[in-house]
N, C-alpha and C positions, 0 to 999 in steps of 0.2 A: 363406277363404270363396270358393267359387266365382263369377265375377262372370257378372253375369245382363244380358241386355239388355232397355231396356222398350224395345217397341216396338208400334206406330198401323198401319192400313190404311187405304187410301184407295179408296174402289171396291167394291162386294161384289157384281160379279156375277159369269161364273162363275171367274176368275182370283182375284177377290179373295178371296172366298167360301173357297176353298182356300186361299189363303196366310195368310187368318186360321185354317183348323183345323190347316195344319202349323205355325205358330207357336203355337197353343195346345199342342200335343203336344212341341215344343222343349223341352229340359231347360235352354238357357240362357236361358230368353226368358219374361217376363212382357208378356201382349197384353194393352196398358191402354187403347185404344180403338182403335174400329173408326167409318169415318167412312161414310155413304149418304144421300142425298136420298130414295131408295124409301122409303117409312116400313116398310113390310113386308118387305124385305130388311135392314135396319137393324137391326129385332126379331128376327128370325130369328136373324141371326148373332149379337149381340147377347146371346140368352137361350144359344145352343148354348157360346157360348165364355166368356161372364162379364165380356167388356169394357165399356166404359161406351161408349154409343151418341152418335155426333153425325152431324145434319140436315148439318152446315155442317164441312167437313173445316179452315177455317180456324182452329174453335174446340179441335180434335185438337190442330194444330200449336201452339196456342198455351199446351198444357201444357209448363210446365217442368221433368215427369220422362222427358217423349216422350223419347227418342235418337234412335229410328230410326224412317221408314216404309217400307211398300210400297206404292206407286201402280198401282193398276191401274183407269185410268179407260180409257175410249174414246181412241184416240192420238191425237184433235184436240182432247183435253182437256189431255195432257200439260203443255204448258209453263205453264199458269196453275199449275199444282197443284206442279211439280217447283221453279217460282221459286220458290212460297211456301214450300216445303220447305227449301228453300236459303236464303231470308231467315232461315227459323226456326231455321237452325244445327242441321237434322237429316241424319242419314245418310239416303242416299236407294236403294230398290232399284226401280227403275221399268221396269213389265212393256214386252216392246218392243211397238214401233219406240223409239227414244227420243222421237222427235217424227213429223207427219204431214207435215213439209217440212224443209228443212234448214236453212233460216232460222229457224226456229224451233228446232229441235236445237244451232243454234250460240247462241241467247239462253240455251238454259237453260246450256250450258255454261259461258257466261259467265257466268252466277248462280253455279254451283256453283265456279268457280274465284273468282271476286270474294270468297265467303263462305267459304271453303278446308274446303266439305264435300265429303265422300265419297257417290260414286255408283256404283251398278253395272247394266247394263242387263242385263233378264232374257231371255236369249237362251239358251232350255232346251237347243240340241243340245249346245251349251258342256258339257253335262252328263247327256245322253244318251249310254250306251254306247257305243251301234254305231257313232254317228260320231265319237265320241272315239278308236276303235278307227281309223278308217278315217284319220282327223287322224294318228296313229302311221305306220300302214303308208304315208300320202305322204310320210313325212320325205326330203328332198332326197337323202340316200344312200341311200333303199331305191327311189322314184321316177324318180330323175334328172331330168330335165329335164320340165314337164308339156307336154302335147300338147293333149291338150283334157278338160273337166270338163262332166259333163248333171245338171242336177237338175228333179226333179219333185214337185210335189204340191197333189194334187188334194183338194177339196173338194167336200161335199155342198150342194145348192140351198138349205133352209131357215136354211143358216147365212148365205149371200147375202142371203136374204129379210129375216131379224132385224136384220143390218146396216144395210142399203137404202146410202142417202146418206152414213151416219154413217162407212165407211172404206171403204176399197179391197182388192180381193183382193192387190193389191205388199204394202200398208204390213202388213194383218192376215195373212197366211200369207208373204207371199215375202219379206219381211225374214230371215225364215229361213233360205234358201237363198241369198240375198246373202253374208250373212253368213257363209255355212258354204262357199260356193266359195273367198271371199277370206281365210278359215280356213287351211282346208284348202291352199288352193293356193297359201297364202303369198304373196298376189300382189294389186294391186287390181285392180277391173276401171276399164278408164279408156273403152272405148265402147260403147254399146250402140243393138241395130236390132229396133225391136219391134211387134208387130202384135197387135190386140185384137177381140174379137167381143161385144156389147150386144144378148142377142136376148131373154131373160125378163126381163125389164123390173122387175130388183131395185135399181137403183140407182148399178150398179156392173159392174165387167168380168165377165162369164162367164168367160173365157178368157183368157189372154195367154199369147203364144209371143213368145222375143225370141233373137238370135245377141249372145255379149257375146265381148269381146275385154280380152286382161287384158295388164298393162302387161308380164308376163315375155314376150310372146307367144302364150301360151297362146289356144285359143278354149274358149266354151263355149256353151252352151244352157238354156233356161229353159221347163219346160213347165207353165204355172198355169191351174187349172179348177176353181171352185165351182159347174158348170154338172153336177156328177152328179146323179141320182136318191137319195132320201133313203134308199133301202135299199141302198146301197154299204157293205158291212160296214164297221164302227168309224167308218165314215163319213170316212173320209181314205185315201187313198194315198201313199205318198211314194218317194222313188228317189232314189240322189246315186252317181255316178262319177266316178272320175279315171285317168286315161291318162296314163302317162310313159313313157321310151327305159328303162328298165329292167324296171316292172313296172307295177302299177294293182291299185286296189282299186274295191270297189262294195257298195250293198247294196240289197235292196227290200224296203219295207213295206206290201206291199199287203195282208198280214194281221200280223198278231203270232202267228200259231202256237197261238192259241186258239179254238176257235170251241163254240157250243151248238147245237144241233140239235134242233127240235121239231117236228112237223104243220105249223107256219104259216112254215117258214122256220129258216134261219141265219142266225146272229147272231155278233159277234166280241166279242173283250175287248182292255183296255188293258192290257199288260205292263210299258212302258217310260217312259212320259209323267206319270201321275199316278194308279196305280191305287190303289183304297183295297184295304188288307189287313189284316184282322185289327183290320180299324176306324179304321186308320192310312194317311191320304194317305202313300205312298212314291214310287221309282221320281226321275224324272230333275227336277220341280219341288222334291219333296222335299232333293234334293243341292243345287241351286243357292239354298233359301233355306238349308239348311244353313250352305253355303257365304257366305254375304252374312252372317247372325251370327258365324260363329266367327273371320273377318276382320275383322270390324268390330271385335268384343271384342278382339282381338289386334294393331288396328293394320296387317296385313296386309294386301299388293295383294290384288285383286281377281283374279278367273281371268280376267277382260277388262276393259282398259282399256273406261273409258269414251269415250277419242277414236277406240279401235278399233273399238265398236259405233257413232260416229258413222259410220266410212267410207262404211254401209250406205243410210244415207239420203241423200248425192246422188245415188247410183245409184237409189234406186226413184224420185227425182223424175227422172230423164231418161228411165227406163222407161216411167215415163207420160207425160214430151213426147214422146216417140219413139212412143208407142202413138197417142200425140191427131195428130201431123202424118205419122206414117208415112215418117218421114227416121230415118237415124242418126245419133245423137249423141252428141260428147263427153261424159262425164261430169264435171263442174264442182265442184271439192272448194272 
């Protein structure tokens, strides 16, 4: 018999929302609850997918056929939700950052090793094409030595706006790009020098430009903006290169190679991220929860450590004291 995983959601909006219908569609996976405070997001997903609904994600964890969840709350909700996860002896796949400081990133760690559950932080480029592609062509023999790495990506205003208070342009988009320099470049970043602009009055940075320096020598660059206009097609921009004494690779997403065309405008589509096809979330979310069940059923690593997705978050907390005092600074592991 084919073994099957149950597995819970924590979260349903719009991350979690999709990792309940791509674990509905998983052939090894029975979704046996789905956890939301919204009462109207709860029923929604709820009636679409057939799991049993709970107010209180506590009351999830505390079935004893759960195995696994996926968390995807707001990341200053993380470590309440990831301990409780970890007390309750469940696999855990938690949407990033890991946490919204590193102090907190290192408690839940310690939950999950004290409890010797399995964790995997959902860090989508891990599992996105092009830069997987791009992770190949730096390997140390086709690169040599790296020079410098630029990453970019840009966001639309109303997603600022929805946020406000509740997270940061670092933790919700450039955890990404942390992640994917220190990736790619095989290398941590150990300092960074960073500068920030608060002009539409969302809650949070418009902008951040920062110079990082990484432990091989390398430099790099960080260019972050949810300060666009809401009709910037797909509503993102993104950019990532890397520079070595032998060669370099790069790529740009400022569209995906789709667009629709009518009287009131162009419009883009999603190719690579989470597009639905054929009624079926696919594409780079779909691989990675993929990937977190048929590892979990199998006992197998993870395509990233979980201390590897911590690296990420000392660095966005010195990004943003370096943004707040306008100094450079060490990065603090």
């Amino acid at each position: 018999m084919t073994k099957r995983l149950k597995v819970g959601v924590i979260g349903l909006g719009f991350f979690g929302s999709r990792h309940a219908r791509v674990y509905q569609d998983h052939p090894a996976v029975d979704l046996v609850g789905v956890a939301e405070p919204d009462l109207a997001r709860l029923a929604e997903t709820a009636d679409a997918t057939g799991a049993q609904g709970y107010c209180d994600y506590h009351a999830l964890l505390a079935r004893a056929d759960l195995q696994a969840v996926s968390i995807c709350l707001p990341d200053r909700l993380h470590e309440e939700a990831a301990i409780a996860a970890a007390e309750a002896g469940k696999a855990i796949l938690l949407e990033k950052p890991l946490a919204h400081t590193a102090e907190a990133a290192r408690r839940i760690v310690t939950a999950v090793e004290r409890s010797g559950v399995r964790l995997m932080i959902g860090h989508i480029l891990r599992f996105d094409t092009r830069y997987v592609q791009v992770f190949d062509a730096a390997r140390p023999e086709n690169l040599g030595q790296p020079i410098h790495l630029r990453a970019k990506r840009n966001g639309i205003r109303s997603v600022a706006r929805r946020l406000g208070a509740s997270s940061s342009i670092l933790f919700y988009m450039g955890v990404h790009d942390v992640d994917a320099m220190q990736w790619i470049g095989r290398s941590k970043i150990t300092r960074v020098y960073a500068q920030k602009r608060e002009m539409l009055g969302n809650g949070n940075e418009d902008a951040l430009y920062a110079v990082l320096n990484f432990e091989n020598g390398a430099i790099g660059s960080l260019d972050y903006s949810w300060a666009w206009p809401d009709g910037l097609m797909n509503g993102f921009r993104s950019a990532f290169e890397i520079v070595g004494t032998r060669s370099a690779a790069a790529l740009d997403v400022s569209d995906q190679g789709l667009s629709f065309v009518t009287d009131a405008g162009t419009t883009g589509g999603d190719t690579h991220l989470w597009p639905e096809i054929n009624g079926r979330i696919t594409g780079g979310l779909a691989d990675e929860i993929g990937h977190f069940v048929t590892a979990t059923l199998a006992g197998a690593p993870y395509r990233q450590h979980y201390r590897e997705a911590f690296d990420a978050v000392p660095v966005l907390d010195a990004l943003a004291e370096s943004a707040r005092s306008a100094q450079p600074l060490e990065v603090l592991r």
